[in-house]
Structures are given as structure tokens and as C-alpha cells.
C-alpha positions in Angstrom: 0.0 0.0 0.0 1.2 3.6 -1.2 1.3 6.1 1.5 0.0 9.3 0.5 2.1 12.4 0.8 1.9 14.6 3.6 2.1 17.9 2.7 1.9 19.7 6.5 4.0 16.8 8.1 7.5 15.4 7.3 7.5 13.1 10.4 6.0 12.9 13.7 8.1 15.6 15.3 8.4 18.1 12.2 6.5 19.8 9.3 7.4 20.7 5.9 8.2 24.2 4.5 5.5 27.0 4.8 3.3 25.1 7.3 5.4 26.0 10.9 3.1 28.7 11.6 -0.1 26.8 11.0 0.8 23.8 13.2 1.8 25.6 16.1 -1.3 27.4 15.7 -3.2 23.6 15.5 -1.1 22.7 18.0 -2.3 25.2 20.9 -5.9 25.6 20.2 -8.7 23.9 21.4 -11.3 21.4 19.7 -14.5 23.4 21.2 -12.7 26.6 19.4 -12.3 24.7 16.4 -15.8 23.6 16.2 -17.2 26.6 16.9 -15.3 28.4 14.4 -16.7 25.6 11.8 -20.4 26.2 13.5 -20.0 30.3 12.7 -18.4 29.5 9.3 -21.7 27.1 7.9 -23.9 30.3 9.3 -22.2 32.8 7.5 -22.2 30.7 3.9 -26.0 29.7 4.7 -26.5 33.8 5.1 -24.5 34.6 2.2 -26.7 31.7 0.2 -23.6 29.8 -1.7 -25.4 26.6 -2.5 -25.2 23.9 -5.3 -28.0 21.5 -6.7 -26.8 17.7 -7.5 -28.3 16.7 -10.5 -30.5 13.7 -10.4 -31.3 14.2 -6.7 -34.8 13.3 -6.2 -35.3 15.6 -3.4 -33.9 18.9 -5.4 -32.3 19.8 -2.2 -29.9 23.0 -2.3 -27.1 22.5 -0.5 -24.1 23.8 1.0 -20.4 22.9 -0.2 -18.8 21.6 3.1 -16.3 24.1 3.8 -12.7 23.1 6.1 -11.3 25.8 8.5 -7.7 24.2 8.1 -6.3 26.2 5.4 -3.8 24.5 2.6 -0.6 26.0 2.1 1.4 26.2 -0.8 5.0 27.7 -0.6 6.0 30.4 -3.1 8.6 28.3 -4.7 6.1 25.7 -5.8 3.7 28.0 -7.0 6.6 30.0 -9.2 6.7 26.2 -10.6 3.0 25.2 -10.9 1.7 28.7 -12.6 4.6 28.0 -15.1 3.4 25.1 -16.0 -0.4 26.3 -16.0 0.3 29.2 -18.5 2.6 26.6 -20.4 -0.6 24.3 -20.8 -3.3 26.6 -21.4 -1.2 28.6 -24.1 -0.9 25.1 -25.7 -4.5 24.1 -25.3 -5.1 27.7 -27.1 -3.0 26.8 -30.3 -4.4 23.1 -30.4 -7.9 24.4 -30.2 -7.1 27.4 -33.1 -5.6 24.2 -35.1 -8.1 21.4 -35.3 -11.0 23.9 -36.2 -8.3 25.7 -39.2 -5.4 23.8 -41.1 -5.5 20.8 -38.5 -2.0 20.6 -38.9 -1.3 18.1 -35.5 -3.8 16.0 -37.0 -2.2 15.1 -40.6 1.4 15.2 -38.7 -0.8 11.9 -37.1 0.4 12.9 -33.3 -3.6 12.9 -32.4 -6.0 10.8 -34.3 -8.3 12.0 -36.9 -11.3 10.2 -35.5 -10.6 11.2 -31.6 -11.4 15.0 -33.0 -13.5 14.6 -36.0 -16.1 12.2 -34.6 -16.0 13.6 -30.7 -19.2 14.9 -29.9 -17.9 18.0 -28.8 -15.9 18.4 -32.0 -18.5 21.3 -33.4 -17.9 21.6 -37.0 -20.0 25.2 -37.4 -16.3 26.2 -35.9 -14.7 25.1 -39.1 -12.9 28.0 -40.8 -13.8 30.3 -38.3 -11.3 33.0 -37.9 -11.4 34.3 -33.7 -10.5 37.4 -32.6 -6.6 36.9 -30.9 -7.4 33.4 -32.2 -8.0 32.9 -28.5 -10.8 29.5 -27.5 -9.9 29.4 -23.9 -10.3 32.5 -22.2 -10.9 30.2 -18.8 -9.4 27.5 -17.6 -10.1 25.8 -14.8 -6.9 23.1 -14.7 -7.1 20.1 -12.2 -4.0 19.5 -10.3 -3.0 16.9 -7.8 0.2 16.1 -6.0 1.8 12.5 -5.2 5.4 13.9 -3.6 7.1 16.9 -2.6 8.3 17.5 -6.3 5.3 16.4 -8.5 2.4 17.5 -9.2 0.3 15.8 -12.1 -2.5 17.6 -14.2 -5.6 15.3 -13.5 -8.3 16.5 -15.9 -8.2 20.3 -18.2 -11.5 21.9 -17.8 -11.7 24.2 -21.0 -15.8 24.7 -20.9 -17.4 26.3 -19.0 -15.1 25.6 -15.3 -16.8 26.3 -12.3 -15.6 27.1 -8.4 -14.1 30.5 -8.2 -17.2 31.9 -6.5 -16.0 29.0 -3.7 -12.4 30.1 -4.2 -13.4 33.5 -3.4 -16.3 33.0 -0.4 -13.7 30.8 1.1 -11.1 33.5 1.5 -13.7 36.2 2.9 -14.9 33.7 5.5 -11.7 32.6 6.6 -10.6 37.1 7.0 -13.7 37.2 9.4 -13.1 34.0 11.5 -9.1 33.7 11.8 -8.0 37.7 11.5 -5.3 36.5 13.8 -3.5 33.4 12.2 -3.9 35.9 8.6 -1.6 38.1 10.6 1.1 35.7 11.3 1.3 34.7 7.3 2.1 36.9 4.1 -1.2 35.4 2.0 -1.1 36.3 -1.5 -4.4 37.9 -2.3 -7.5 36.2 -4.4 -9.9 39.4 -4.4 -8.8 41.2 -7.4 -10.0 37.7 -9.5 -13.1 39.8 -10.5 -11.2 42.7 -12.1 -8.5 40.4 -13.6 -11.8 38.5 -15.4 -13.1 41.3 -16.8 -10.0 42.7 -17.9 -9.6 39.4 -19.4 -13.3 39.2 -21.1 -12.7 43.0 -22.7 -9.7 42.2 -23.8 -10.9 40.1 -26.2 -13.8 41.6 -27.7 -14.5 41.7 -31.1 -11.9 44.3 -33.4 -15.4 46.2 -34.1 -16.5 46.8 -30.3 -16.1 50.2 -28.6 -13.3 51.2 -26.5 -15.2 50.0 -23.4 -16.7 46.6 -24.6 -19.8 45.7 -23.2 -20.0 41.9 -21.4 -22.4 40.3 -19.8 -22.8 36.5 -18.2 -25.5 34.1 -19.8 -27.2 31.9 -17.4 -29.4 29.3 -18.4 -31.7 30.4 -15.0 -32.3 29.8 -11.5 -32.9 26.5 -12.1 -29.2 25.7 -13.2 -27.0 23.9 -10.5 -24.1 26.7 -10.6 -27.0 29.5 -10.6 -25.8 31.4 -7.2 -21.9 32.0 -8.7 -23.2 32.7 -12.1 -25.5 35.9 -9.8 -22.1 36.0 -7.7 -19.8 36.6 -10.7 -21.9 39.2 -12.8 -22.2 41.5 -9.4 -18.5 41.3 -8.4 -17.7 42.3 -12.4 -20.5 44.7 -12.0 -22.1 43.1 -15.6 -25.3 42.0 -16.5 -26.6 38.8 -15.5 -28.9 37.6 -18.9 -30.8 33.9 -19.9 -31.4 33.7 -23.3 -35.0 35.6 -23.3 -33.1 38.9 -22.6 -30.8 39.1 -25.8 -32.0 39.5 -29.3 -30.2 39.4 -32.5 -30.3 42.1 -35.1 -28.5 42.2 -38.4 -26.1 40.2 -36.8 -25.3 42.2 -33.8 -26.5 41.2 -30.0 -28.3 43.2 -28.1 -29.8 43.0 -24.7 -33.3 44.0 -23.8 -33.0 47.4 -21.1 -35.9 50.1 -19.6 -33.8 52.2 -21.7 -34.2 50.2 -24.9 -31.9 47.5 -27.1 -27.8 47.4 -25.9 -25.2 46.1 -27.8 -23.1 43.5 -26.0 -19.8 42.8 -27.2 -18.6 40.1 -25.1 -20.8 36.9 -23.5 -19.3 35.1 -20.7 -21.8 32.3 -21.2 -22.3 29.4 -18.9 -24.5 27.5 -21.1 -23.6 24.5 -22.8 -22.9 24.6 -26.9 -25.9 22.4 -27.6 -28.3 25.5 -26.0 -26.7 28.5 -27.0 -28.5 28.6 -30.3 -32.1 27.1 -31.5 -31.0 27.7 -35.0 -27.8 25.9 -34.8 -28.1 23.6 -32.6 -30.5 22.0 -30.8 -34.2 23.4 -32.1 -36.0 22.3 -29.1 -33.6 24.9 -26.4 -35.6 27.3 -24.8 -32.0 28.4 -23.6 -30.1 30.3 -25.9 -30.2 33.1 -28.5 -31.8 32.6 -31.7 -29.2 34.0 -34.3 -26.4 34.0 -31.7 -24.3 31.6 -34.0 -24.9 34.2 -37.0 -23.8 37.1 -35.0 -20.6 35.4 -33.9 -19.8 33.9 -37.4 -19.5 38.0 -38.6 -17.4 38.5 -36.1 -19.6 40.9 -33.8 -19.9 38.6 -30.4 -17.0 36.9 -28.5 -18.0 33.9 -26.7 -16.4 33.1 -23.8 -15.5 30.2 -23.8 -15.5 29.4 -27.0 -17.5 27.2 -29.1 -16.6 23.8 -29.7 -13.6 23.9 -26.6 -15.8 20.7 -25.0 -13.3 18.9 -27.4 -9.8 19.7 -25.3 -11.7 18.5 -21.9 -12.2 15.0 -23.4 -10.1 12.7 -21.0 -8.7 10.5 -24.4 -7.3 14.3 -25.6 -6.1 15.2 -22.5 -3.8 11.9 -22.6 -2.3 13.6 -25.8 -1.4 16.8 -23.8 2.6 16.3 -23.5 2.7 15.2 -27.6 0.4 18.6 -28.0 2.6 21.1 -25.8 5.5 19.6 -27.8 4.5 20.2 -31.0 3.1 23.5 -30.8 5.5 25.4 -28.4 8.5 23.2 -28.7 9.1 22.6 -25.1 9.1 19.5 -22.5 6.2 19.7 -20.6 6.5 21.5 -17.0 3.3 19.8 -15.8 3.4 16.5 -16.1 0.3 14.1 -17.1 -1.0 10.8 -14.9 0.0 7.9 -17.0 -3.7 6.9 -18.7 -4.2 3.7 -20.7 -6.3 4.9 -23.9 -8.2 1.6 -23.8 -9.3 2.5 -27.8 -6.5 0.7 -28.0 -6.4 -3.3 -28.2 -3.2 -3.6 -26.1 -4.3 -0.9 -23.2 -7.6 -2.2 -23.1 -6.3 -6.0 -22.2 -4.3 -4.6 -19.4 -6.6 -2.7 -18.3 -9.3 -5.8 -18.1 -6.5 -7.4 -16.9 -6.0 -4.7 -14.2 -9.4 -3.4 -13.3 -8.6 -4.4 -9.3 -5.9 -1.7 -9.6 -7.1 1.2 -11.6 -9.1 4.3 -12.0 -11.1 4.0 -15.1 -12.9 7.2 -16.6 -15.2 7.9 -19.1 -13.7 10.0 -21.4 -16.7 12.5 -21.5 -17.3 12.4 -17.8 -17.1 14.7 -15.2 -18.4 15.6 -11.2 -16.8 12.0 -10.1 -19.9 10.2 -12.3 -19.1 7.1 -14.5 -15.7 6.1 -13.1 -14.6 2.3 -11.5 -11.9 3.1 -8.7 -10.8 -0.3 -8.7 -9.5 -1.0 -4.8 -12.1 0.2 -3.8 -14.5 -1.7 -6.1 -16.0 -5.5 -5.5 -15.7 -8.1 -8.3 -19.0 -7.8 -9.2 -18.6 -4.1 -9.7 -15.7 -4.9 -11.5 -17.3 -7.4 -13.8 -19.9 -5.1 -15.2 -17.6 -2.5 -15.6 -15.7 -4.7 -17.6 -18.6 -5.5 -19.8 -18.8 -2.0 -20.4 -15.1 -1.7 -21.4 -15.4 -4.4 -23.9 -18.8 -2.9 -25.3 -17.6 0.4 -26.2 -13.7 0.4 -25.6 -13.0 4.2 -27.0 -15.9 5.9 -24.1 -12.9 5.0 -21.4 -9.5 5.6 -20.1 -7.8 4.6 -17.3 -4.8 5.8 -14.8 -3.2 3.8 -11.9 -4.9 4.2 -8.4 -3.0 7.9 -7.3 -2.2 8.6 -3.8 -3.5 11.7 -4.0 -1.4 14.1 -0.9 -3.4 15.1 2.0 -3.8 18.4 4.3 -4.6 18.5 7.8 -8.8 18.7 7.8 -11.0 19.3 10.2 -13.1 16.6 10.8 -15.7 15.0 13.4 -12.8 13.0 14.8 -10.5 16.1 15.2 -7.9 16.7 12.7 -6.9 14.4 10.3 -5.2 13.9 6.8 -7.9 14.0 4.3 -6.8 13.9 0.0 -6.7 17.0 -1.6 -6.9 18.3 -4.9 -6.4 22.0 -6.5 -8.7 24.1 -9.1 -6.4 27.0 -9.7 -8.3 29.5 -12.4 -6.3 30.5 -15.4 -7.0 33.7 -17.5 -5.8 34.1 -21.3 -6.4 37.9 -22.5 -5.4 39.3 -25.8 -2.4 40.8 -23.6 -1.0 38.4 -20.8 -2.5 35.2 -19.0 -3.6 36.1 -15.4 -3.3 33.6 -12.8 -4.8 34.7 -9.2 -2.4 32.7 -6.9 -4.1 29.7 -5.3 -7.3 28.3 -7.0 -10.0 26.4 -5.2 -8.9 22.9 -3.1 -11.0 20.6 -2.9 -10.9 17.8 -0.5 -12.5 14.2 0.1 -13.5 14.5 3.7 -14.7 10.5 3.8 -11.5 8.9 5.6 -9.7 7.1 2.9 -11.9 8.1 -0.3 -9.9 9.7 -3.4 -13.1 11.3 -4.9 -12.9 15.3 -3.9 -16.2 16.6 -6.4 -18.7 18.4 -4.2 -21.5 16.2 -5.8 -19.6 12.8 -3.8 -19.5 14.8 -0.3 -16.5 16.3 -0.7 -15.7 19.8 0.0 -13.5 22.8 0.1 -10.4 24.9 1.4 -9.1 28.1 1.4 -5.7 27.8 -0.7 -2.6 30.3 0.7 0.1 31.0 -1.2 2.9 32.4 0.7 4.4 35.5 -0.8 8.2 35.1 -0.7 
């Protein structure tokens, strides 16, 4: 059995780097204060109203994200590192993205298969041929990143969608100011707060050649009803934009405009958190009550940035992502910073027998999955669990991937126990502007507060820390 890595604890009597601070504080305060801290901080996020749906939960409940009051520290040295690495990816997700919708020229060079783009069902061909302003597909990126040793962190999954969490990232920092003022004191905390202003600056700065000096953006919701509706509300008042569904824009001559007392407004930039198949009835799909009719027309002139991009569902796909090292190489020319989890394509006859072969040791993932849904962890799995999966795998080989069993490092958590080690992942938030990529040090950690489970979503019951990263 692997053990995991500590990342606050280098033995029994010492602690690593960055964390001295934080465990003497652990060290002399009391349980009761502890709890009590955790009691005010669940008051002040029901108050606030930060809540999440789970899709498929028959009771519709809204709930709040379990939030830990032991922050996670990361030291400035290793975030010099990782936010190397991040802009490394992204910028190389960017070209990849501007390729297979123009000359596809990774694609005839054979590195990626034809068929893994071409016939993925976020490949959208209305993209073909379409010429983006700062050729630019991946404005945010939300990049998954976990650590197995002092030196390594993998990438576990690229999020190049529609990436969620910063509204946590951010609540998470606020309510740890109010309830620990002291221990912030002690600690030189790089800041999170400007996030909002980096975004927009981010969002204007790449609005359409024709827009105004001051671009207009707004965020597109698909409603109340969506699961990530309270930071989709949170975002557009913190980049003091309008928050718009579909009913509130219209499309004329190819422009969009939104609907005001005051009469049409042109908007120049959408920060849209609806899917690709509902942004547009006349596009895509006819039955969406959703979108924009004539949103797809408007952008083809030129006239709208979407943000993200259409058709960028391909560059999540876990198959793609196991491509990522071939992709940085060929289009920047350099070794990878960031390294990948070694994944098993099982597309392929040979990975796919060792990964039947295997199943009691891996992680196998559908390749168009996501929130911790459709995955075998094999030691944790039973062999009949194991035997449907496999049935699965052999039924449709090229929906699944698979990666060894990671031990995933851990952070001191506050649990019901006391504190205790519990796996951790990071969600760090990376902008890509016309100008510069922004990246707001830390990101949102996430953390499997079961003892022993790997699984960190919030839809699985896990939840979330506040990330430091210590200035130098």
C-alpha cells in the first residue's frame, strides 16, 4: 500500500516548509474553538446563500459545499513552478484548439488521431474555418491539479468549458478574514480578491476588433434552475455586468443586443455558462428554450466573443487530455512542465487487455465524464462491480481511459474525529487575454473529507479549502 504524501508533516516531530506557523497554531488551540469556528463559518455561507443542486437528486435539495477551517498551504517556490506550467498548458491548449477547427495541422502530422477530434461529440464543425479574434478559444481555464510527492504535481483532468468554483475560491477567502484575522496576521497570504477585475479585464480584452473602447460583457445563465446559478449571480455582481438567460438578448442584423428600460444594448462580449448544444435554437439544438436565436450568425461576422469558445468541450475529453505532452511539444516546442497521470487509452487493443486485466488496480474514466460520475476506482470496487464494468469496457472500448490508483497528498482537515489527513486536490483558475494570461495565486482545493476516499467533487461529499500561497 502507497502512502500518501503529507504535505503539512514530514515526520511525527516536524513539518514541511511553509506550514510551521499553521501547526503551532493547531497545535495550541482547542477542539471546542475549532468547532465553533466551523459552526459560525456554515452560518455565515447559509447567510450569504452559496449553495449547489446535484443533479438527479430526487429531493432537489440546495445545498451547502462543506467548507474546512484548516487552510492549505502552498509555498512560493512551488507556485513559481506550478503557474509556469499552468500558463505553459493553457497557451498550448489555445494553439491546439485554433488548429483542429483551421489547417489541422497536428492532426495530418498523425500525433492525435483524426477520428478522436472529428467524430468527438464536442468536436463542433460550425467552428470550421472560423477566424477568432486573438485566435484565443480558452479565455478560462479551470486546470485540475494533484500532488503525489514533494516535487510532483500531475494535471488530473483540463477543464476548458465552461469551469466552475471560483465563486467558492473566493467566499472561502472572505470567510476565513472574518473567523481567523489572527492566524492571517502571522502569514504573508497572497491575495485572491482582485480575481473579479483580472476576469473582466480578461473578457474586454478580447472583444470583437469592431467593439467600442469600453466593450460591453455580460454572463448568460441558463436560470435559477441551473446547479451553478448562485456564482453565475455572484460573478456578474462582483464584475458589476449584467446577469442575462437567453430571453433577454436578441439578435439584429447580426449584432446582440440585450433587452433594457432604456431600450436595445449592444453587447460585445458573453461570458456564457450555457452548454454549446443550448446556445443557439437555430444551430443547434431546435427544441432549447435556452439560448439566442441568431447568436451563432452574429458570432460567425465576427460581432460577439464567446467566452469560452465554441466547440472547446473537445480539449476536456479525457482521451485528448492523454495527448497533452505530444500537444505542448508540438506547438510550443518545449518539455512539458506539468506533467500528465499515465492513462491507458483503452481505444487501443493492447491498453484495453491490461486494463481488463488490471481493473482491481485502476481508475477507469469515461472520457466524456465529469463531477466523479461514471468512473470504476478499482480497490475500492467489489468483483461484481468490477465485472460489469468490464462488460462495459469491452462494449464500447474508446468511451474509457484509465490511470493507476494515485495517492493523491493530503492536508490537515477538520473533521468530526479532530484533525486528520484528508486527500486534496487544486482548481487554480487561469486567464488568457489578448495581452497576458492572469493567474490569481491559489485556485479552489477541494478535499474528500470521507476517511480514505480519493473522490474530492462536491456532488460525492467532498468539499473545500481556502488555498494560501505564501508570498516570498
Amino acid at each position: 500500500m502507497v502512502v500518501a504524501f503529507d504535505e503539512m508533516s514530514a515526520s511525527s516531530e516536524s513539518c514541511r516548509p511553509g506550514y510551521e506557523i499553521l501547526k503551532r497554531w493547531l497545535d495550541s488551540t482547542p477542539p471546542d474553538l475549532l468547532s465553533t469556528r466551523r459552526a459560525e463559518a456554515e452560518l455565515l455561507f447559509r447567510r450569504i446563500g452559496i449553495t449547489f443542486a446535484v443533479y438527479g437528486d430526487n429531493d432537489g435539495e440546495e445545498r451547502i459545499i462543506p467548507f474546512d477551517i484548516i487552510p492549505r498551504i502552498i509555498t512560493a517556490p512551488e507556485w513559481t513552478k506550478l503557474s509556469k506550467g499552468l500558463e505553459q498548458r493553457v497557451k498550448a491548449l489555445n494553439a491546439f484548439l485554433t488548429d483542429i477547427y483551421s489547417k489541422g495541422d497536428i492532426l495530418r502530422a498523425g500525433i492525435v488521431p483524426q477520428d478522436l477530434i472529428y467524430q468527438n461529440p464536442y468536436y463542433r464543425p460550425e467552428m470550421a474555418g472560423l477566424k477568432l479574434a486573438h485566435d484565443i478559444y480558452v479565455m478560462i481555464a479551470g486546470i485540475d491539479i494533484v500532488r503525489v510527492d514533494p516535487d510532483t504535481f500531475y494535471v488530473l483532468e483540463d477543464n476548458a468549458r465552461t469551469p466552475s468554483g471560483v465563486s467558492y475560491m473566493l467566499e472561502n477567502r472572505e470567510v476565513m478574514m472574518k473567523l481567523f484575522p489572527d492566524l492571517f496576521a502571522e502569514h504573508r497570504i497572497a491575495p485572491v480578491e482582485n480575481y473579479p477585475d483580472a476576469l473582466l479585464a480578461t473578457l474586454k480584452s478580447v472583444a470583437p476588433l469592431s467593439a467600442p473602447g469600453d466593450p460591453t460583457v455580460a454572463l448568460l445563465t441558463p436560470g435559477p434552475f441551473n446547479s451553478a446559478f448562485y456564482e453565475h449571480s455572484f460573478l456578474a455582481d462582483k464584475l458589476g455586468i449584467e446577469l442575462v438567460e437567453g430571453r433577454d438578448l436578441l439578435v439584429r442584423d447580426n449584432v446582440v443586443y440585450m433587452r433594457t428600460t432604456e431600450g436595445p444594448k449592444r453587447v460585445d462580449v458573453l461570458y456564457r455558462r450555457l452548454d454549446d448544444d443550448f446556445l443557439d435554437p437555430l444551430t443547434f439544438r431546435p427544441d432549447s428554450i435556452l439560448g439566442v436565436p441568431g447568436l451563432m450568425n452574429a458570432y460567425r461576422a465576427g460581432n460577439i466573443t464567446l467566452s469560452n469558445a465554441v466547440g472547446t468541450g473537445v480539449a476536456d475529453d479525457k482521451a485528448v487530455y492523454s495527448y497533452m505532452p505530444e500537444i505542448v511539444r508540438f506547438y510550443l516546442g518545449e518539455e512539458p512542465i506539468l506533467k500528465n497521470v499515465p492513462t491507458w487509452r483503452c481505444r487501443e487493443p493492447d491498453a484495453l487487455k491490461y486494463v481488463l486485466d488490471n481493473l482491481d488496480t485502476l481508475v477507469v474514466k469515461e472520457v466524456a465524464g465529469s463531477g466523479g460520475y461514471g468512473m470504476l476506482i478499482g480497490p475500492a470496487s467489489d468483483r461484481k462491480t468490477r465485472e460489469e464494468f468490464g462488460a462495459k469496457l469491452r462494449a464500447n472500448p474508446d468511451d474509457f481511459i484509465a490511470q493507476p490508483t494515485l495517492a493523491l497528498s493530503t492536508s490537515p482537515t477538520f473533521v468530526d474525529a479532530g484533525i486528520a489527513p484528508r486527500h486534496v486536490d487544486l482548481r487554480p483558475f487561469v486567464l488568457s487575454g489578448r495581452d497576458k494570461v492572469r493567474i490569481v495565486p491559489g485556485g479552489l482545493t477541494r478535499v474528500a473529507l470521507k476517511e480514505g476516499s480519493l473522490v474530492v467533487n462536491s456532488s460525492q461529499g467532498g468539499g473545500t479549502k481556502d488555498t494560501w500561497v505564501l508570498d516570498a
